[in-house]
N, C-alpha and C positions, 0 to 999 in steps of 0.2 A: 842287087847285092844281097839280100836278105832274103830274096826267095833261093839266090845259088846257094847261100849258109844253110839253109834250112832243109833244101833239099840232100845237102851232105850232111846235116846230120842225122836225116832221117834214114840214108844209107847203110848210116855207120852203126846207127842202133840197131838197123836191121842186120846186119851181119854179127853185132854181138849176140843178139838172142840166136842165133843160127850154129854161131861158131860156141856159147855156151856148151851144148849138146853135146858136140863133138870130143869136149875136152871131161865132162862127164863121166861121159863113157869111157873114153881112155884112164880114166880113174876107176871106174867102178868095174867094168868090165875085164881089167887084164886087158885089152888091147896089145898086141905084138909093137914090137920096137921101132919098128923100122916102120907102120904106117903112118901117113899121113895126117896131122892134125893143125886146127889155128887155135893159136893163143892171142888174147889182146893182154898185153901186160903194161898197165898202167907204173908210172916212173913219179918216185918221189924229189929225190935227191940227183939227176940226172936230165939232160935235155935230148929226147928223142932223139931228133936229127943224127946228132954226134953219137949216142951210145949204137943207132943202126950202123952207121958206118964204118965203125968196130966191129962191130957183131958180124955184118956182114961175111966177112970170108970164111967164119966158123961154120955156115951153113952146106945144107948137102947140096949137089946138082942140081936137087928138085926144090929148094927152099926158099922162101922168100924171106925177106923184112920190110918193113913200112912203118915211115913214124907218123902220128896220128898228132899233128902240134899240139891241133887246137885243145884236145887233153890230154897230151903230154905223156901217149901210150903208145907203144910197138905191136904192131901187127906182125905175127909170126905166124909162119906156116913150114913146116918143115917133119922128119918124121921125130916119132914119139922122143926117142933116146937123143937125139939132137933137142928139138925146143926144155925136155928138162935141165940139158947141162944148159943152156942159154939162161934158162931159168934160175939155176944155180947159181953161177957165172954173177946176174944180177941183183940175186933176191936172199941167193945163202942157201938156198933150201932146192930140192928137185919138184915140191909138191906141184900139180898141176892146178891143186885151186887157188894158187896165186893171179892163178890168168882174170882179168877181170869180168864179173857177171858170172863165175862157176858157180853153178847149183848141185849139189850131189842127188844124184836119182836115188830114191828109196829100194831097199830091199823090197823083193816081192817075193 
């Protein structure tokens, strides 16, 4: 049991640091609307499970959702102008560094 927990959460971290980048760049970059990106948006006031299943049908063809219990976060993938209004929807705001582990890449 402890090696199955451990190996999920070494998963999951690995996809935060991967999926960080993604949401970065959709910030800092201008990124177009409609591509592709994942958010992990961790839930204060709200329980995963149930706010996905909501969320659910606001997603595009290509979108996903996934709640994440064990920290009480929604994996999202969907494109740019969908995961912000999701974002809003939950959070008040469209910013994408609410998504958790956003780092903003420096000016060069």
């Amino acid at each position: 049991m402890v090696q199955k927990y451990l190996k999920i959460k070494l998963i999951f971290a690995s996809v935060l640091v991967a999926f960080s980048f993604q949401i970065a760049a959709s910030q800092t970059l201008n990124i177009p609307e409609n591509r592709i990106i994942f958010c992990l948006l961790p839930l204060e006031h709200a329980d995963a499970e149930e706010l996905a299943a909501v969320l659910k049908p606001f997603l595009s063809s290509s979108g996903t959702i996934a709640p994440f219990t064990h920290s009480n976060t929604l994996i999202i993938k969907d494109k740019v102008s969908i995961v912000k209004q999701l974002i809003k929807a939950v959070k008040g705001s469209e910013d994408l560094r609410v998504c958790q582990n956003f780092q903003e890449t420096p000016d060069d």
